[in-house]
N, C-alpha and C positions, 0 to 999 in steps of 0.2 A: 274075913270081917267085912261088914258092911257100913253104911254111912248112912245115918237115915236125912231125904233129900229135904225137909224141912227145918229143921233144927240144926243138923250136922255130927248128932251124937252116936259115935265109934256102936255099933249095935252086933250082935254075934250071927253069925251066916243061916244059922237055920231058923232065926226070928222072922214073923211073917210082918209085926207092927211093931212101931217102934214104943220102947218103953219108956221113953222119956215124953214126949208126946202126941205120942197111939196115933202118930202116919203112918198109913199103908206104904209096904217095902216094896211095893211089887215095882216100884221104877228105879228100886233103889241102885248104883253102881260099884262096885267092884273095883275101888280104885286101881289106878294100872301100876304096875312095877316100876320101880329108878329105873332111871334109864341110868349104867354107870358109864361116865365119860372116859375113853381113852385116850392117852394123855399123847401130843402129839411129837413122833421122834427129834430126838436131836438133829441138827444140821451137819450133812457131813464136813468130819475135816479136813481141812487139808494137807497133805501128803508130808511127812514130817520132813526136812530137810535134815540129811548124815552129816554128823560131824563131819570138820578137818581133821585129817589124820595128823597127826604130831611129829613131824620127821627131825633130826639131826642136821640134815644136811642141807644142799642150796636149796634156795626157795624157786620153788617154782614157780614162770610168769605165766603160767595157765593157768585163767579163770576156772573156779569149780561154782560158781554161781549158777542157778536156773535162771534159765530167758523165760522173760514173762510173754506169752504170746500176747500180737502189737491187737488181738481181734479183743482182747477182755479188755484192753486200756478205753477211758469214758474218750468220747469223742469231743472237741472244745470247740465252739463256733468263732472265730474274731471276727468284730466289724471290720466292716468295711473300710477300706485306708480311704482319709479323705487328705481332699491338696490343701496343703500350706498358703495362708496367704502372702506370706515371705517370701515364697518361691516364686509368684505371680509376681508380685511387688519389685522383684531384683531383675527379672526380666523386662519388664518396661522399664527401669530405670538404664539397663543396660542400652537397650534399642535409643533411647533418646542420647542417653553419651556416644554411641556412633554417628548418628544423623549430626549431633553437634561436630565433633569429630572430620566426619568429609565436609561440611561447610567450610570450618576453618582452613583445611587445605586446599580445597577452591578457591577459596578466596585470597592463600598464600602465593598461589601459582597463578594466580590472574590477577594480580594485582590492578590491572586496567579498568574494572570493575567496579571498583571506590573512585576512579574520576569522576569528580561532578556528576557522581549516579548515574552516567552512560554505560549502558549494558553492550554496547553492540561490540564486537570485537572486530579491530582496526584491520587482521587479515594476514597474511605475508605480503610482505614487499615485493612491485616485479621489478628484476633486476634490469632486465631490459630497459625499464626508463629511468632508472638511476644509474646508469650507466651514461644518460645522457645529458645529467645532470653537473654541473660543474659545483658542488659546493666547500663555501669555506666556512673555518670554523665560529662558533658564535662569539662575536667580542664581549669583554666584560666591560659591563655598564652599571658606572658607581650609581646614577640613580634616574627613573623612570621618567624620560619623553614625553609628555602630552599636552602639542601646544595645539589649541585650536586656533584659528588666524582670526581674528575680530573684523578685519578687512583685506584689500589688497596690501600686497610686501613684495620687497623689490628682489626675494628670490624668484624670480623667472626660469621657468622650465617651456622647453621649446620641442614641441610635439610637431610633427610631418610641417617644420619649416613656420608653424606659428607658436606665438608666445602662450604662457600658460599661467598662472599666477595659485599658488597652494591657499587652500581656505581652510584646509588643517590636515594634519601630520601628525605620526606617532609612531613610534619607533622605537621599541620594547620586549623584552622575553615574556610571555604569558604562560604562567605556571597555573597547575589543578583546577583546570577550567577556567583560569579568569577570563571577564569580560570589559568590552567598555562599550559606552554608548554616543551616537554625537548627528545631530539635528542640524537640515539645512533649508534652508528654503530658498528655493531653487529657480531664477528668476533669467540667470545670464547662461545661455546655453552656449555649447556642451560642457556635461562636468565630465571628466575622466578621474576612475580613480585605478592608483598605481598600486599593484601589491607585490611583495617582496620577501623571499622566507628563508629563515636561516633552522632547520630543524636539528634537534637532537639526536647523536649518531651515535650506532652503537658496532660494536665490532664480530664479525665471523668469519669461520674458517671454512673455506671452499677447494673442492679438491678441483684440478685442471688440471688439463694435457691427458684426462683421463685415457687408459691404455698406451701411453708411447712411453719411451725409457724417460720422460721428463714430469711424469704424472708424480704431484705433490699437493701438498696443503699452503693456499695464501690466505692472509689475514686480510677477509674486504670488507669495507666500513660502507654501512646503509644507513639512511633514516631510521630511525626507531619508532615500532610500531604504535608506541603512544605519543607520539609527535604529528598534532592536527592543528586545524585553523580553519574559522569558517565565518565570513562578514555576508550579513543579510539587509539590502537595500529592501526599508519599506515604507510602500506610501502612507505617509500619515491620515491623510479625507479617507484614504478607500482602505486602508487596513492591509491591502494586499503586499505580497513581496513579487516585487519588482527583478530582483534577482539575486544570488546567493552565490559567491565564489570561496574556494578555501583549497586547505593542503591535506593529504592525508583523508585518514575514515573512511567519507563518503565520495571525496575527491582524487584525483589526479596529482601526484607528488612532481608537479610542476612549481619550479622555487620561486617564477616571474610570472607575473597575470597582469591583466589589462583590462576593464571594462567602459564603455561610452554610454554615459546618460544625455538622452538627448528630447525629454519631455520636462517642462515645466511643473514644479511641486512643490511639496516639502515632502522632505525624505529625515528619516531617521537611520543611520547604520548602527546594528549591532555586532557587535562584535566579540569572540569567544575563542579561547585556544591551551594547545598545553603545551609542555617542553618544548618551546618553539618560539623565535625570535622573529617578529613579523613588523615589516615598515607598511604603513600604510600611508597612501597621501591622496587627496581631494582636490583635483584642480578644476580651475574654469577657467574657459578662455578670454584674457587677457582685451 
């Protein structure tokens, strides 16, 4: 059968025109055959899995299961772990409760530290010159000495055979850095000032006689290293210090000192000290 190509109308194979509207066939086609689709196979299945046999008896702890091989299981990507800021957080908190931590202990076992914010540490004691040292212990003093003298007074003090007259005196334990201060102007030369210390002692055990059958431990009493003292003569016109004597720290744990001013001024002494009972006095010659 043909198709005639103008119209469309079913025409019979041996017609030359078509009869429904007398087009020539000569280009006419032959439509082509169905294509019949075949249909595509099922998927194979897979492998049935045998029953359990049904037994009477103990059960058995042998798996009859198939292992799946681990190469057919899907592959699962996880992020990436990321950090805690908790974690970060409790770390620096930690670092700062240490650092606080050894301050506090430094500062428990230094106690010399918190004096009057003096950082310098006083040292060990050498024994060699307290050993040459004669001290007694500090009197108790129901309440604090500080007489400056307004003039001459009939205590006389008598230095290499001449008289001496105090223009002031003080005679006092000075605790946690106290200070005093005392102004003179300075007119009748020489002035000498006397100093005198009675330090805080503390007690240790020392061994002697080391190596002979008599080597033992004695109990020997030194200064204590926070037991200072330190008076600064200074010119008032020129600002300068004229000179600075004391016990302990920076000095010489000599308990008796002596100085001789022999220039015309005014002077200021200050004065400053800790655990430590110091007599100070200001004379001029008489």
């Amino acid at each position: 059968m043909l198709f005639c190509p103008t119209c469309g109308t079913e025409i019979p194979s041996d017609k030359k025109f078509c009869g429904h509207c007398g087009a020539d066939l000569k280009y006419a086609q032959i439509p082509p055959a169905p294509v019949q689709e075949t249909p595509a196979p099922p998927p194979p299945m897979p492998p049935a899995i045998p029953p359990r046999p049904i037994t009477t008896g103990p059960i058995s702890t042998q798996s009859t299961e198939i292992p799946i091989p681990l190469t057919d299981l899907p592959t699962i990507l996880l992020p990436p772990p990321t950090k805690s800021p908790n974690r970060s957080l409790l770390v620096i908190i930690l670092v700062i409760v240490g650092v606080l931590v050894i301050i506090a202990a430094f500062v428990f076992f230094n106690p010399q530290f918190l004096q009057n914010g003096d950082w310098k540490y006083a040292g060990p004691v050498n024994s060699a010159l307290v050993s040459a040292i004669v001290i007694t212990p500090v009197p108790t003093q129901a309440a604090v000495v500080l007489t400056p003298a307004p003039g001459p007074t009939q205590n006389t003090v008598y230095l290499s055979g001449e008289a001496y007259t105090p223009v002031y005196s003080v005679d006092q334990p000075f605790k946690t850095g106290q200070s005093e201060v005392f102004s003179y102007n300075l007119e009748q030369l020489p002035m000498v000032i006397q100093l005198e210390f009675i330090p805080k002692m503390s007690s240790r055990k020392k061994l002697v006689d080391i190596g002979t059958a008599n080597e033992r431990y004695i109990t020997a009493e030194y200064p204590s290293p926070y037991s200072w003292f330190e008076i600064k003569v200074i010119n008032v016109n020129t600002g300068g210090v004229l000179t600075s004597l004391g016990f302990g720290k920076n000095y010489n744990v000599v308990t008796k000192q002596e100085y001789t001013i022999r220039t015309n001024g005014k002077y200021r002494c200050e004065m400053q000290g800790n655990e430590i009972s110091a007599n100070v006095k200001l004379l001029i010659k008489s």
